[in-house]
N, C-alpha and C positions, 0 to 999 in steps of 0.2 A: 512506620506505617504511613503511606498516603493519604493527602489531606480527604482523599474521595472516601476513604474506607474507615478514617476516621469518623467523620463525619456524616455517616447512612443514614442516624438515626433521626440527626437535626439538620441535615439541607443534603436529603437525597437529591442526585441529578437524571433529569428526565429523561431520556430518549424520543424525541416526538415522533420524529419520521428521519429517512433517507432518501438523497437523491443521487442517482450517476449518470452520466453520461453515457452511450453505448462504449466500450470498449475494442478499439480496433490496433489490430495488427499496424507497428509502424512503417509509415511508406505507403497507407493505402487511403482509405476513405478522409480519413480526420487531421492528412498529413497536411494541411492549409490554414490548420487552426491551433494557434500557440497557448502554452499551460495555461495562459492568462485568463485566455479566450473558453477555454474546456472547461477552468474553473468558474466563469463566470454562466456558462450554460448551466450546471449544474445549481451554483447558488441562487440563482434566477429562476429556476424550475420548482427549488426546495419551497424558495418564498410563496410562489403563485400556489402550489400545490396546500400548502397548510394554511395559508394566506394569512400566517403573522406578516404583524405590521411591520413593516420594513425599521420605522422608528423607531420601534422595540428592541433593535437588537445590543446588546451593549457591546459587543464585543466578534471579529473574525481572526481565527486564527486555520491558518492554511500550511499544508505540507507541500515537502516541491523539492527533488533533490539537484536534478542538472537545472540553476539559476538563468534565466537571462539576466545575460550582463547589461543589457538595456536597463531592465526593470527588474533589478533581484525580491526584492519586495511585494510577490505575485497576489499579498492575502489586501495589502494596501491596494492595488489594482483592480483588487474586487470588489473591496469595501467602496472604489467610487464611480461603481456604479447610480446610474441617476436615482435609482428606487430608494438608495440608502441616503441618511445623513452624514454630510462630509465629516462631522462630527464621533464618528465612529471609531473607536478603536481595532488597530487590524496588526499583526504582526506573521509572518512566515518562519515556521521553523524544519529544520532539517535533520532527519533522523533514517536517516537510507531508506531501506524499504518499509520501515515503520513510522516514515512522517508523519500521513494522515492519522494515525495511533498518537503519534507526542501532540499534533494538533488538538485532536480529541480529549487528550488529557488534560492539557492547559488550558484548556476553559473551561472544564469541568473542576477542574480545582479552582476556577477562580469562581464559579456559580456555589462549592462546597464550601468556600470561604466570605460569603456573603457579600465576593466583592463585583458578581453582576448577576443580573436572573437570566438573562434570553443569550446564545450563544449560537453564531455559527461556525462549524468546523468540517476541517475534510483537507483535500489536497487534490491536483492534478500533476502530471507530464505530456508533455510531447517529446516524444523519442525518435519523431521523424523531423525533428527541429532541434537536433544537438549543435551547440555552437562549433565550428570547424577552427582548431585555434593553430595560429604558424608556429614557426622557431623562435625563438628566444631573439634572434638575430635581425629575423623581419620587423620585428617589433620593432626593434631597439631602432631602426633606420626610419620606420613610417614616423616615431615618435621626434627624431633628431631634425628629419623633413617638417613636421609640423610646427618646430619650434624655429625654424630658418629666417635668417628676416630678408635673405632674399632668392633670389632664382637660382643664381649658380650655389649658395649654399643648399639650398633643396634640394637640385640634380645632384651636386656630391655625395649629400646622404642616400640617396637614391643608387647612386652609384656602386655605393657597394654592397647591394643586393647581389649574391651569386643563385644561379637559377637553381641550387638544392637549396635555397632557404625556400624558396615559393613552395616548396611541398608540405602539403597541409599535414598538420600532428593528429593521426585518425587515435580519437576518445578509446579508452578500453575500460570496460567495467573490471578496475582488477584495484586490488586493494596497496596502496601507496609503499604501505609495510614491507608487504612481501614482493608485490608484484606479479602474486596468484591470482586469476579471474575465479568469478562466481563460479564458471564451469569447470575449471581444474578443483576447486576446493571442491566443490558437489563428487567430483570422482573420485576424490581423495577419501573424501566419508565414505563412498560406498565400498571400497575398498578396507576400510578400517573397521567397517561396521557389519562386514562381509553380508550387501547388501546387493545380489542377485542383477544380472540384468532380466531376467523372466518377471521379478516380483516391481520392477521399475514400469515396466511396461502394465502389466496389469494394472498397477494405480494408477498410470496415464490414461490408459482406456476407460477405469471408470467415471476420472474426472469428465472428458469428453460426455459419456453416456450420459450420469445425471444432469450433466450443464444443457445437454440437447434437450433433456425430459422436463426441464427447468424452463428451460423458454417454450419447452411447444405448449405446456399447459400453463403457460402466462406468469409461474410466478416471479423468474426475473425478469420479463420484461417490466412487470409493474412497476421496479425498482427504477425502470430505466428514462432517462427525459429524451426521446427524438429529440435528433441534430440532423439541419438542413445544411448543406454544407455550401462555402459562398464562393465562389461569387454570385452563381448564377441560384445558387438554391433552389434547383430543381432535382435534388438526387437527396432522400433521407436515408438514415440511418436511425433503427430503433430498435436493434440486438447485438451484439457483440460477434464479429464477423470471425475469431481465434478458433469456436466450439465447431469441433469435425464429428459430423451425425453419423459420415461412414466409415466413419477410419475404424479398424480392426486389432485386435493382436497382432496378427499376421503381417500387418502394413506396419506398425511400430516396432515389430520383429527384423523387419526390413532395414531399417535406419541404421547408417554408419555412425559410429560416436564421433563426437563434434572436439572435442577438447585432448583428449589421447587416444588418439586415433588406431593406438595399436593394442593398447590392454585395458581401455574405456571401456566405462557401460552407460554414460550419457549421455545422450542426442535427444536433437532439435523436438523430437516425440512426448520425449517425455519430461523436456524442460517447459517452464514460461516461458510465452517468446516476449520480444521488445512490440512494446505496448502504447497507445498515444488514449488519455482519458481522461476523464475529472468526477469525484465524489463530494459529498457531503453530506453534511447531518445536523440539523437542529436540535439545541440542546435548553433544559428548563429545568429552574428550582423545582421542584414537587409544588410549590406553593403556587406560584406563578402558571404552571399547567392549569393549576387547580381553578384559575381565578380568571382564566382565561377563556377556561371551558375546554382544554385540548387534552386529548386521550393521549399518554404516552405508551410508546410499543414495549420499552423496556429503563430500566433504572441500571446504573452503571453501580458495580456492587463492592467491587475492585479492583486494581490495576499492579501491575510488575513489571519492570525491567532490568537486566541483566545483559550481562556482557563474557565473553569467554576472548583467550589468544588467538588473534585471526591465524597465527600461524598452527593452531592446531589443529581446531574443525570449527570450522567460520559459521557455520550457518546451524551449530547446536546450543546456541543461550537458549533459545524458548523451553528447553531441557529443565535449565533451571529460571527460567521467568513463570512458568505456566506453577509448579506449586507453592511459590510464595505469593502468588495471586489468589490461588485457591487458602494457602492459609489465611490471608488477611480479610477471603471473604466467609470465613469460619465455616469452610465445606471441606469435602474430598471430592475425589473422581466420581465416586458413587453416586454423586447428588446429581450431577452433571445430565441435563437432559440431551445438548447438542454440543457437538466440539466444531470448531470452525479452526483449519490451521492455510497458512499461507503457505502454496506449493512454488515455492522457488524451481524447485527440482522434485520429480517423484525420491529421487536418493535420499536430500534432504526429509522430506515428510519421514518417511519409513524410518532414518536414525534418528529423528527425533523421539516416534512413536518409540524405538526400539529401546531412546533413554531415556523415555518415563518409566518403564519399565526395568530400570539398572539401579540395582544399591549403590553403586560406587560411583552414577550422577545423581542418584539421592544425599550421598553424601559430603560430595562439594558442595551441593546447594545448604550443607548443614540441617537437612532431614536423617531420621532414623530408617524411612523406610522408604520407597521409592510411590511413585504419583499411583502409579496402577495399569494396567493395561486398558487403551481407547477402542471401544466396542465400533469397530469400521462402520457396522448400519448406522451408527450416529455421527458416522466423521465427513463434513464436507457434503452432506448429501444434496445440497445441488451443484456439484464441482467444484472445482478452485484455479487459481491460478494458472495451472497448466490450460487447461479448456478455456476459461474467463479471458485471459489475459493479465499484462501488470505493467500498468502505468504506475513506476515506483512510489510518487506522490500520493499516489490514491489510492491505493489499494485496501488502505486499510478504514478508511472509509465505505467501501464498499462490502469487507467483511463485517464491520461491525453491523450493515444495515439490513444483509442479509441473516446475520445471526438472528438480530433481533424481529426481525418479520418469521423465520421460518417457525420460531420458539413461538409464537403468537399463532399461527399457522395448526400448530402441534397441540397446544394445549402445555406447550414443557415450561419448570420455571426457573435452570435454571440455564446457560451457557457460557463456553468459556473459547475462547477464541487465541492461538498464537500467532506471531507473523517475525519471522527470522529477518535478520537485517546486515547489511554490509559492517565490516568492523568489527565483528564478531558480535554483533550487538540482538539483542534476543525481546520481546515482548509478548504481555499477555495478558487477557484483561475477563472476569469475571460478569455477565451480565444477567440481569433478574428480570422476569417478565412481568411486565404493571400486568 
């Protein structure tokens, strides 16, 4: 059992608030501003907005999957900023698309274990700023050039650069093991999970619709911190530029699949696209909220992660992450007011959904009986990922903040949140509404 769900009874952890960044498509508005930068608009917005004392914070820890190799270190980068104590502890950890989740977790187990009260967590990417990395070969010559001690040793090394080393090694999101991408594995579930391109689409379309319905009546914008973008900072950005008001079934009916082109049913439609953003979230002992005078939105009630063979179906651990979350937080499905899952893929969601619902993923996960079937009115309902967006770092930051604002919204007390991850690696986290 984790130390969060052990511990509920004697150092619950707060939820105060959230903050994000708008989320933009990579390559467009926020393509000028590095994770560092995204995360720092974010953590800077969370502070202003609750207006804890900067001094207070014991502790940042930040998610972030493509590193700069400048500054691997992206949570230390934020932590010194001028508002904080250089004294701060910060560390970055990386858990693919469920970073901001591991972020979130580890300082909440360090607030459950009395070893800080005020905590900030979350994560960014920029994915219009991936590092462009050469051959092995290039390397190895700039390297033998730097170390020369003189001119014609230099040009030698230099020399034997052939003009197919200068071609750059273009990044692919595909897993080491196999050498399968997110989107061949997404088609491969839906294939195995005999999961419709008719029914792909229709959960793209809704994501869209509520994400639309979601901004024009303010509630994720509220979530959101305006970004001026620079140099000139005459052009903001204060809603997530991914959410399509008019797109149709028809027009996602339209789309050629992206990944197997001949027996596919995934495309660009009803995938997330590559995303550039930053999230976070302020976190607090019970005690400390208490004493401080800040309302929390929600208390974290338990947490799970799991893992499955990437070469089997990559992106179905939250299959089994989501009910040893719920067992630890002594519920079922039943209790569940909103479910919040990360849309990697509409393929992905739908087999997920499909194996909550399977005695035989109830029974790897060593349950008797399977999670339950997720009442769609309560799934996602102001969008996800596919409409949102998914800056990898962040994302899960940004779920959790919207879980717990919507459940507060609603009057619900209780939610439960998944977010599928590279690696086969699976997450899910139980929350309570203060």
């Amino acid at each position: 059992m984790s130390p969060v769900s052990s511990a509920v009874s004697a150092r619950r952890v707060a939820i105060i608030a959230g903050v994000r960044t708008p989320f933009a498509r990579a390559g467009t508005v926020l393509k000028d501003i590095s994770a560092i930068g995204l995360g720092k608009l974010a953590v800077r917005d969370l502070v202003f907005r609750t207006g804890i004392d900067p001094a207070s914070v014991d502790l940042i820890a930040f998610g972030t999957v493509v590193h700069s190799v400048l500054a691997p270190n992206i949570a230390r980068e934020v932590s010194l900023m001028p508002l904080f104590p250089k004294s701060v502890q910060a560390w970055t950890v990386s858990r693919a698309c469920a970073s901001a989740n591991q972020a979130i977790t580890d300082a909440a187990d360090q607030i459950a274990l009395g070893h800080a009260e005020v905590a900030i967590a979350g994560g960014a990417e920029s994915l219009s700023q991936v590092p462009i990395l050469h051959t092995r070969k290039f390397a190895d010559a700039l390297v033998a050039a730097s170390k020369a001690k003189s001119a014609g040793a230099r040009l030698g090394a230099l020399a034997r650069i052939r003009p197919r080393d200068l071609i750059p090694v273009t990044p692919a999101i595909a897993e080491p093991t196999t050498g399968e991408t997110m989107g061949q594995s997404a088609d491969k579930m839906a294939k195995l999970n005999h999961i419709s391109r008719e029914d792909q689409d229709v959960f793209a379309l809704a994501s869209h619709t509520r994400a639309a319905a979601g901004t024009a009546d303010g509630r994720l914008v509220a979530e959101i911190a305006p970004v001026y973008v620079p140099p000139a900072y005459d052009g903001g950005m204060a809603s997530d530029n991914g959410i399509r008001a008019d797109t149709s079934f028809e027009k996602l009916a339209a789309l050629k699949p992206v990944f197997d082109r001949k027996y596919g049913t995934v495309t660009a439609g009803n995938s997330s696209p590559l995303t550039d953003g930053g999230a976070a979230v302020l976190l607090m002992s019970e005690q400390r909220a208490e004493d401080l005078g800040m309302t929390p939105i929600a208390f974290i009630r338990s947490y799970a992660y799991a893992a499955v063979d990437p070469g089997e179906q990559l992106l179905q651990a939250p299959v089994l992450a989501a009910p040893m979350a719920l067992k630890r937080a002594g519920l079922t499905l039943k209790d569940i007011d909103l479910v919040e899952m990360h849309e990697a893929f509409a393929a992905q969601v739908l087999s997920n959904l499909q194996g909550f619902e399977s005695k035989e993923w109830a029974a790897r996960g060593g349950f008797s009986r399977p999670m339950g079937e997720v009442d769609r009115s309560r799934l996602n309902v102001m969008g996800g990922s596919i409409a949102l967006g998914h800056p990898f770092g962040a994302t899960g930051a940004r779920i959790t903040t919207t879980l717990a604002n919507e459940l507060r919204r609603r009057d619900g007390q209780f939610g439960l949140m998944t977010v599928c991850a590279a690696g086969g690696l699976g997450f899910s986290m139980v929350v309570e509404r203060a």
